[in-house]
N, C-alpha and C positions, 0 to 999 in steps of 0.2 A: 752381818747385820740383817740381809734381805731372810735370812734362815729365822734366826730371831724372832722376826716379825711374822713370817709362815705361822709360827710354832704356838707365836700369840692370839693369831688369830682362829687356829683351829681350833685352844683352847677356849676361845669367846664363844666359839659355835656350838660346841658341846654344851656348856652353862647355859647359852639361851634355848636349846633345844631337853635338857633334863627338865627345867625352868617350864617352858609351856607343856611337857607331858604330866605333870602336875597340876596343871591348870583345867586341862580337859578333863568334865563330867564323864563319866559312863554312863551312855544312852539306856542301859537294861537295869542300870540302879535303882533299885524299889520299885523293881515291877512283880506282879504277882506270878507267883507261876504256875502255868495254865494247868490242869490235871486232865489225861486221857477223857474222852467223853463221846457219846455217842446220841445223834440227833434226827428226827424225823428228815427226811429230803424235801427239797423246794415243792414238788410236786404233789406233797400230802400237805390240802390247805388245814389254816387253823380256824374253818368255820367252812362249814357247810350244810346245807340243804337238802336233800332226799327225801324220795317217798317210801313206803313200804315196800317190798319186791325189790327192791333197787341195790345194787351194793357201789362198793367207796375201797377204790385199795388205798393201802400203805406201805410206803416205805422207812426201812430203819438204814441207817450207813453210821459209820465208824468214819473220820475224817482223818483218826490216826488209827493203821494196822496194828492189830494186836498180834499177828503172827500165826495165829489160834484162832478159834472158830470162838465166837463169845453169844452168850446165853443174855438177851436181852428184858425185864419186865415192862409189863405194860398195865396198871390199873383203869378200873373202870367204877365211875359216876357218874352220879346223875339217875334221871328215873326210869329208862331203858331196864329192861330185864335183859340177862343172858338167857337165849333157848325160847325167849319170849318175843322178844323184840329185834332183837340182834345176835350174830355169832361171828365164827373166824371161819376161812378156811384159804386152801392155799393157794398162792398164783401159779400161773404157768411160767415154764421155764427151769432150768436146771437149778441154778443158783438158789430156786427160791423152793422147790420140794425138800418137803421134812423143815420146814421153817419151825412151822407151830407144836412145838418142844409139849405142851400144854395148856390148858383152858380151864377156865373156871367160872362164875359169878362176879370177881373180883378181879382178876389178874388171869393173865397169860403170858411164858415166858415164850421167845421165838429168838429161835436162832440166825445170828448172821455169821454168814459163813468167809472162812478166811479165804481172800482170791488173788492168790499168788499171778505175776502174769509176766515172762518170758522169765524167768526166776528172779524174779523181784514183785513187791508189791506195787505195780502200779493204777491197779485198780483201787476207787473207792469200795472197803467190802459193806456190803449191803444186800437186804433183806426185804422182801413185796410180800403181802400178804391181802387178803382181801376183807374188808368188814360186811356181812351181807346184813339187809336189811328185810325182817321177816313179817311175811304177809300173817298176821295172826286170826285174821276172821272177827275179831270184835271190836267195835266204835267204841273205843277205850284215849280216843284224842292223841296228840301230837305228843311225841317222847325228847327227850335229850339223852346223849351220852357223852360224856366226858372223857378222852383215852389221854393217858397221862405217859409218860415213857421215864422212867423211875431211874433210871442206871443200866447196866451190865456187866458181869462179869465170866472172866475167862472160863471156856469149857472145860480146859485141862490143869491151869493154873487158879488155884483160887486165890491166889493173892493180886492176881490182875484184878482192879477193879477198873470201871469207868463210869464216870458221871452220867446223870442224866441230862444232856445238853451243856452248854456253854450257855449261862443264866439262864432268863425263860422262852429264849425262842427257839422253835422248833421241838418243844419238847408237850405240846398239846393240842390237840387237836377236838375242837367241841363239834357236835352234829345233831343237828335238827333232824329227829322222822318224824315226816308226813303224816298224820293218817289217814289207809284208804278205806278206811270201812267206815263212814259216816252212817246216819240211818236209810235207807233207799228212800224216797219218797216212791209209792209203790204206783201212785197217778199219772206221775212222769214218765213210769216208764212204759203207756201205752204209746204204738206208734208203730211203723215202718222198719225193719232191719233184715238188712243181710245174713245169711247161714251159713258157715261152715262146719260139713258132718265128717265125722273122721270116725269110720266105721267098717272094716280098717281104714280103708282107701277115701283119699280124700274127694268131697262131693257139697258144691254150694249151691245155691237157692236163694228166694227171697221172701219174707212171712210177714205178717201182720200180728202183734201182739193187743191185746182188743183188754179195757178195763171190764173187770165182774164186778164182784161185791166184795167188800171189805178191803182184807190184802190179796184176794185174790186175782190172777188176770187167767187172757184164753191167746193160747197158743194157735192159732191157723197152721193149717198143710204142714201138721208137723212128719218130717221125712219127707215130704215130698215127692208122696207114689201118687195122689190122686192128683192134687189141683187147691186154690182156694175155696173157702168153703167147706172143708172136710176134714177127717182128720184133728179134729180140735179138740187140744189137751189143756185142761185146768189147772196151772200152778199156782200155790203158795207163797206169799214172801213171808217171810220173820223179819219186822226191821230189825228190830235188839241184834240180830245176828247176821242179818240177809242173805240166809240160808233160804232156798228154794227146795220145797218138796213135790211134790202131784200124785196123786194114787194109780195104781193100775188103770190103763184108758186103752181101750181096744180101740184100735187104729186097722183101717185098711192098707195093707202093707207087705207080706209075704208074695210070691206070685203064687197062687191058685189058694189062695185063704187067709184068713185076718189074723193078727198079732194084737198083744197087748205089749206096751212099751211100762218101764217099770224104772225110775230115779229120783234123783236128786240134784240140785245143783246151788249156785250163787249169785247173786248181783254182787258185779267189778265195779270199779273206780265211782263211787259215789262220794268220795271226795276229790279225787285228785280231780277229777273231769267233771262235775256232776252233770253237764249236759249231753255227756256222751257215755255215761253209764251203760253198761252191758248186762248179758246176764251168758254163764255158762253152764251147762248141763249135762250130765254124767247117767246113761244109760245102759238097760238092755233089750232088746227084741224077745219074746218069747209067741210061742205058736198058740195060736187059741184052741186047738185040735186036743192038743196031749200038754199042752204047758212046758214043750221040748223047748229049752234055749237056741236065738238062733242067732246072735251075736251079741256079744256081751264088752262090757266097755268103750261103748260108743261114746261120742262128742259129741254136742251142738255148741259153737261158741253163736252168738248173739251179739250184732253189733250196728248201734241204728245208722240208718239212711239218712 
Protein backbone atom coordinates (compact mmCIF):
# COMPACT_ATOMS: atom_id res chain seq x y z
CA UNK A 1 0.00 0.00 0.00
CA UNK A 2 2.83 2.60 1.18
CA UNK A 3 4.50 1.71 -2.67
CA UNK A 4 1.04 2.55 -4.20
CA UNK A 5 0.85 5.75 -2.57
CA UNK A 6 4.83 6.61 -3.51
CA UNK A 7 3.78 5.83 -7.09
CA UNK A 8 0.81 8.23 -6.82
CA UNK A 9 2.35 10.76 -5.67
CA UNK A 10 5.16 11.00 -8.01
CA UNK A 11 2.75 10.70 -10.65
CA UNK A 12 0.83 14.00 -9.03
CA UNK A 13 4.33 15.84 -9.21
CA UNK A 14 5.07 15.29 -12.71
CA UNK A 15 1.28 16.56 -13.96
CA UNK A 16 1.64 19.67 -11.60
CA UNK A 17 5.12 20.38 -12.86
CA UNK A 18 4.41 19.64 -16.97
CA UNK A 19 1.09 21.85 -15.82
CA UNK A 20 3.15 25.05 -14.71
CA UNK A 21 6.00 24.62 -17.67
CA UNK A 22 3.04 25.59 -19.76
CA UNK A 23 2.09 28.20 -17.92
CA UNK A 24 5.40 30.17 -17.86
CA UNK A 25 5.79 33.06 -20.75
CA UNK A 26 9.06 33.29 -22.37
CA UNK A 27 10.71 36.45 -21.39
CA UNK A 28 12.43 36.95 -25.22
CA UNK A 29 9.00 36.38 -26.83
CA UNK A 30 8.30 39.24 -29.28
CA UNK A 31 11.34 40.90 -28.81
CA UNK A 32 12.88 42.41 -31.67
CA UNK A 33 16.17 41.29 -32.72
CA UNK A 34 18.78 43.62 -32.32
CA UNK A 35 21.11 43.79 -35.73
CA UNK A 36 25.13 44.35 -35.47
CA UNK A 37 25.60 48.16 -35.31
CA UNK A 38 28.24 50.54 -34.78
CA UNK A 39 28.09 53.95 -32.67
CA UNK A 40 29.95 57.10 -31.98
CA UNK A 41 31.73 56.76 -28.14
CA UNK A 42 30.45 58.50 -25.04
CA UNK A 43 33.36 60.85 -25.64
CA UNK A 44 32.32 62.34 -29.12
CA UNK A 45 29.58 64.91 -27.80
CA UNK A 46 26.44 65.43 -29.93
CA UNK A 47 26.78 69.20 -29.89
CA UNK A 48 29.54 71.18 -29.82
CA UNK A 49 31.15 74.58 -29.98
CA UNK A 50 34.65 75.51 -31.62
CA UNK A 51 36.35 78.14 -33.12
CA UNK A 52 38.14 78.23 -36.26
CA UNK A 53 42.04 76.84 -35.77
CA UNK A 54 40.47 74.45 -33.40
CA UNK A 55 39.84 70.68 -34.04
CA UNK A 56 37.30 68.06 -32.27
CA UNK A 57 38.17 64.21 -32.35
CA UNK A 58 36.06 61.25 -32.91
CA UNK A 59 35.47 58.16 -32.13
CA UNK A 60 33.64 55.18 -33.94
CA UNK A 61 33.41 51.61 -31.89
CA UNK A 62 31.58 48.52 -32.83
CA UNK A 63 29.98 47.24 -29.54
CA UNK A 64 29.70 43.76 -31.25
CA UNK A 65 33.19 42.46 -32.92
CA UNK A 66 32.89 41.76 -36.33
CA UNK A 67 36.11 39.67 -36.40
CA UNK A 68 37.28 41.79 -39.40
CA UNK A 69 38.37 45.23 -39.62
CA UNK A 70 34.95 47.01 -40.92
CA UNK A 71 34.89 50.05 -43.35
CA UNK A 72 32.60 52.75 -41.52
CA UNK A 73 30.60 55.98 -43.52
CA UNK A 74 30.30 59.14 -42.32
CA UNK A 75 28.09 61.98 -43.99
CA UNK A 76 28.42 65.56 -43.86
CA UNK A 77 25.69 68.73 -43.49
CA UNK A 78 24.95 71.58 -42.99
CA UNK A 79 26.83 74.86 -44.34
CA UNK A 80 30.61 74.00 -43.49
CA UNK A 81 32.53 73.36 -46.74
CA UNK A 82 34.95 70.48 -46.88
CA UNK A 83 38.78 71.96 -47.65
CA UNK A 84 36.85 75.30 -46.64
CA UNK A 85 35.84 75.12 -43.31
CA UNK A 86 36.71 71.88 -42.19
CA UNK A 87 38.66 68.44 -42.83
CA UNK A 88 39.73 64.95 -41.36
CA UNK A 89 42.86 63.75 -40.39
CA UNK A 90 44.38 61.14 -38.29
CA UNK A 91 44.80 60.61 -34.50
CA UNK A 92 47.77 59.32 -32.93
CA UNK A 93 48.13 55.96 -31.89
CA UNK A 94 48.47 52.55 -33.59
CA UNK A 95 44.96 51.59 -33.69
CA UNK A 96 43.96 54.73 -35.08
CA UNK A 97 46.64 55.25 -38.36
CA UNK A 98 45.39 54.53 -41.82
CA UNK A 99 41.78 55.11 -40.18
CA UNK A 100 40.66 57.56 -42.98
CA UNK A 101 40.12 54.87 -45.81
CA UNK A 102 38.64 58.28 -47.69
CA UNK A 103 37.37 61.82 -47.95
CA UNK A 104 35.25 63.77 -49.85
CA UNK A 105 32.68 66.94 -49.70
CA UNK A 106 30.12 64.41 -48.60
CA UNK A 107 31.13 61.41 -46.98
CA UNK A 108 34.34 59.73 -45.64
CA UNK A 109 34.61 56.11 -44.94
CA UNK A 110 37.13 55.22 -41.97
CA UNK A 111 38.16 52.25 -40.95
CA UNK A 112 37.77 50.52 -37.56
CA UNK A 113 40.00 48.11 -36.95
CA UNK A 114 39.52 44.52 -35.58
CA UNK A 115 41.34 44.27 -31.94
CA UNK A 116 41.76 40.88 -31.04
CA UNK A 117 43.21 40.92 -27.32
CA UNK A 118 44.99 37.81 -25.55
CA UNK A 119 43.14 35.78 -28.58
CA UNK A 120 39.85 36.80 -28.09
CA UNK A 121 38.04 39.84 -28.70
CA UNK A 122 38.08 41.66 -25.63
CA UNK A 123 38.48 44.82 -26.72
CA UNK A 124 35.81 47.43 -27.95
CA UNK A 125 37.19 47.73 -31.55
CA UNK A 126 37.27 51.37 -32.25
CA UNK A 127 38.36 54.10 -34.35
CA UNK A 128 39.75 58.26 -33.25
CA UNK A 129 40.02 60.32 -35.78
CA UNK A 130 40.25 64.07 -35.74
CA UNK A 131 37.73 66.98 -37.26
CA UNK A 132 40.03 69.95 -37.80
CA UNK A 133 38.59 73.31 -37.90
CA UNK A 134 40.13 75.64 -40.75
CA UNK A 135 41.20 79.17 -40.25
CA UNK A 136 39.99 80.43 -43.71
CA UNK A 137 41.01 84.10 -43.72
CA UNK A 138 37.56 85.64 -44.45
CA UNK A 139 34.55 87.12 -42.26
CA UNK A 140 32.21 84.74 -44.01
CA UNK A 141 30.29 84.29 -40.11
CA UNK A 142 29.68 81.18 -38.10
CA UNK A 143 29.28 77.68 -39.89
CA UNK A 144 27.56 74.38 -38.86
CA UNK A 145 28.32 70.84 -39.82
CA UNK A 146 26.38 68.05 -39.34
CA UNK A 147 28.53 64.40 -39.14
CA UNK A 148 26.03 61.63 -39.56
CA UNK A 149 27.52 57.86 -39.08
CA UNK A 150 25.39 56.05 -41.67
CA UNK A 151 26.36 52.17 -41.22
CA UNK A 152 29.39 49.81 -41.74
CA UNK A 153 30.41 47.30 -43.46
CA UNK A 154 32.90 44.39 -43.38
CA UNK A 155 36.20 44.91 -45.04
CA UNK A 156 36.58 41.45 -46.35
CA UNK A 157 33.06 40.26 -45.94
CA UNK A 158 30.61 42.08 -47.77
CA UNK A 159 27.75 40.63 -46.60
CA UNK A 160 28.54 41.73 -42.87
CA UNK A 161 26.72 44.67 -42.72
CA UNK A 162 26.19 47.01 -39.56
CA UNK A 163 23.67 49.62 -38.64
CA UNK A 164 24.25 52.86 -38.01
CA UNK A 165 23.74 53.07 -34.30
CA UNK A 166 21.14 51.34 -32.19
CA UNK A 167 18.18 54.26 -33.13
CA UNK A 168 19.34 57.74 -32.89
CA UNK A 169 21.89 57.90 -30.40
CA UNK A 170 25.22 58.19 -30.91
CA UNK A 171 24.86 58.27 -34.29
CA UNK A 172 25.26 62.40 -34.74
CA UNK A 173 27.15 64.58 -33.93
CA UNK A 174 26.31 68.70 -34.82
CA UNK A 175 29.22 71.38 -34.42
CA UNK A 176 29.22 74.96 -34.27
CA UNK A 177 32.35 77.00 -35.94
CA UNK A 178 33.25 80.06 -34.54
CA UNK A 179 34.30 82.58 -36.78
CA UNK A 180 37.59 84.17 -36.29
CA UNK A 181 37.95 86.50 -38.87
CA UNK A 182 35.32 89.18 -37.98
CA UNK A 183 36.05 92.75 -39.67
CA UNK A 184 39.25 94.25 -37.50
CA UNK A 185 38.22 97.51 -36.34
CA UNK A 186 41.52 98.95 -37.39
CA UNK A 187 41.19 101.94 -34.32
CA UNK A 188 41.29 99.46 -31.89
CA UNK A 189 43.95 98.11 -32.61
CA UNK A 190 46.25 101.22 -31.72
CA UNK A 191 48.02 100.53 -28.39
CA UNK A 192 50.94 98.91 -26.48
CA UNK A 193 52.04 95.09 -27.39
CA UNK A 194 54.58 92.80 -26.82
CA UNK A 195 57.00 91.06 -29.82
CA UNK A 196 57.91 88.05 -30.58
CA UNK A 197 60.74 87.80 -33.65
CA UNK A 198 61.59 84.49 -34.74
CA UNK A 199 64.29 85.14 -37.09
CA UNK A 200 65.57 82.29 -36.93
CA UNK A 201 66.27 82.39 -33.21
CA UNK A 202 63.89 83.52 -31.01
CA UNK A 203 63.88 87.39 -29.78
CA UNK A 204 61.06 89.75 -27.81
CA UNK A 205 60.61 93.28 -27.23
CA UNK A 206 58.00 95.72 -26.71
CA UNK A 207 56.34 98.32 -29.56
CA UNK A 208 53.90 100.92 -29.70
CA UNK A 209 51.55 100.53 -32.66
CA UNK A 210 50.28 104.37 -33.22
CA UNK A 211 46.74 105.15 -35.56
CA UNK A 212 47.61 106.99 -39.19
CA UNK A 213 44.98 107.60 -41.62
CA UNK A 214 42.45 105.69 -42.96
CA UNK A 215 43.23 101.83 -42.38
CA UNK A 216 46.50 102.51 -41.97
CA UNK A 217 48.71 102.32 -38.55
CA UNK A 218 52.69 102.88 -37.72
CA UNK A 219 54.61 100.39 -36.30
CA UNK A 220 57.46 101.74 -33.75
CA UNK A 221 61.09 100.08 -33.21
CA UNK A 222 60.16 97.84 -35.51
CA UNK A 223 63.25 94.91 -34.97
CA UNK A 224 64.31 96.56 -32.31
CA UNK A 225 68.01 97.64 -33.27
CA UNK A 226 67.55 101.32 -32.37
CA UNK A 227 65.00 102.25 -29.61
CA UNK A 228 61.48 103.97 -29.62
CA UNK A 229 60.98 106.44 -31.92
CA UNK A 230 62.72 104.93 -34.99
CA UNK A 231 62.50 102.54 -37.22
CA UNK A 232 58.77 103.17 -38.07
CA UNK A 233 57.01 100.95 -40.53
CA UNK A 234 53.53 101.93 -42.09
CA UNK A 235 51.04 98.96 -42.44
CA UNK A 236 47.90 98.36 -44.14
CA UNK A 237 44.70 96.62 -42.81
CA UNK A 238 41.94 95.12 -45.44
CA UNK A 239 39.01 94.65 -43.17
CA UNK A 240 37.05 92.53 -45.84
CA UNK A 241 40.13 90.33 -45.50
CA UNK A 242 42.53 91.52 -42.52
CA UNK A 243 45.24 91.00 -44.42
CA UNK A 244 48.08 93.25 -43.51
CA UNK A 245 50.53 94.65 -46.18
CA UNK A 246 53.45 97.75 -45.88
CA UNK A 247 55.72 98.58 -48.57
CA UNK A 248 59.46 98.40 -48.64
CA UNK A 249 60.59 100.72 -45.42
CA UNK A 250 64.36 101.23 -44.84
CA UNK A 251 64.89 100.58 -41.37
CA UNK A 252 68.14 100.99 -39.44
CA UNK A 253 69.10 97.51 -38.74
CA UNK A 254 72.03 95.45 -40.30
CA UNK A 255 75.24 96.29 -38.15
CA UNK A 256 77.43 98.70 -40.32
CA UNK A 257 74.40 99.78 -42.72
CA UNK A 258 70.48 100.08 -43.16
CA UNK A 259 68.02 97.38 -44.49
CA UNK A 260 64.79 97.68 -45.97
CA UNK A 261 62.32 95.14 -44.53
CA UNK A 262 59.88 93.82 -47.15
CA UNK A 263 55.97 91.76 -46.11
CA UNK A 264 52.91 90.99 -45.23
CA UNK A 265 50.89 89.87 -42.51
CA UNK A 266 47.16 89.47 -40.51
CA UNK A 267 45.17 90.69 -37.77
CA UNK A 268 44.11 87.30 -35.43
CA UNK A 269 41.20 86.66 -33.41
CA UNK A 270 38.89 89.58 -33.93
CA UNK A 271 36.23 87.59 -33.18
CA UNK A 272 37.11 85.09 -30.89
CA UNK A 273 38.84 87.82 -28.50
CA UNK A 274 38.11 91.03 -30.16
CA UNK A 275 39.72 92.83 -27.22
CA UNK A 276 42.80 91.00 -27.55
CA UNK A 277 43.27 90.89 -31.19
CA UNK A 278 46.74 90.61 -32.50
CA UNK A 279 48.38 91.09 -35.55
CA UNK A 280 51.11 88.70 -37.28
CA UNK A 281 53.71 89.46 -39.66
CA UNK A 282 55.74 87.65 -42.15
CA UNK A 283 59.07 89.11 -43.49
CA UNK A 284 62.40 89.67 -45.07
CA UNK A 285 65.54 91.73 -44.21
CA UNK A 286 67.27 92.79 -47.30
CA UNK A 287 70.62 95.15 -47.51
CA UNK A 288 70.17 98.59 -48.72
CA UNK A 289 73.84 98.46 -50.39
CA UNK A 290 73.19 95.72 -53.05
CA UNK A 291 69.50 94.71 -52.20
CA UNK A 292 71.44 91.16 -50.92
CA UNK A 293 68.90 89.12 -48.72
CA UNK A 294 69.86 88.96 -45.35
CA UNK A 295 67.28 86.88 -43.70
CA UNK A 296 64.15 85.80 -45.05
CA UNK A 297 61.15 84.32 -43.28
CA UNK A 298 61.04 86.17 -40.39
CA UNK A 299 58.17 86.61 -37.71
CA UNK A 300 56.74 89.25 -35.78
CA UNK A 301 53.72 87.92 -33.70
CA UNK A 302 52.02 91.08 -32.09
CA UNK A 303 50.07 90.70 -28.99
CA UNK A 304 48.77 93.64 -26.72
CA UNK A 305 49.74 94.66 -23.34
Amino acid sequence: MKDIKNILFFLFTVLITLNSCEEIDDPLAGAAEVNNFVQFAADTPAEVTVNEGASSSITIQAPSSAGEDLLATISFSGDAVFGVDFDLSEASGATNVGGIVSKNATEAVIKIPFIPAGGADLITDQVKFNVVFLSDGVSDGDKTLIINLTGAVGSKTSSLVFDGGRGPIRVSSTISILDEDCAADVATLAGDYGVVELCPSSYTYSTTIAASTGNSLIIDNFGDWVGPGANQVTITVDPSTNNVTFPDTNIVGYPGESVYVSGSGKVVNTCITPEAQGIDITFAYYKQSDDSLVQDGCTHTYTPE
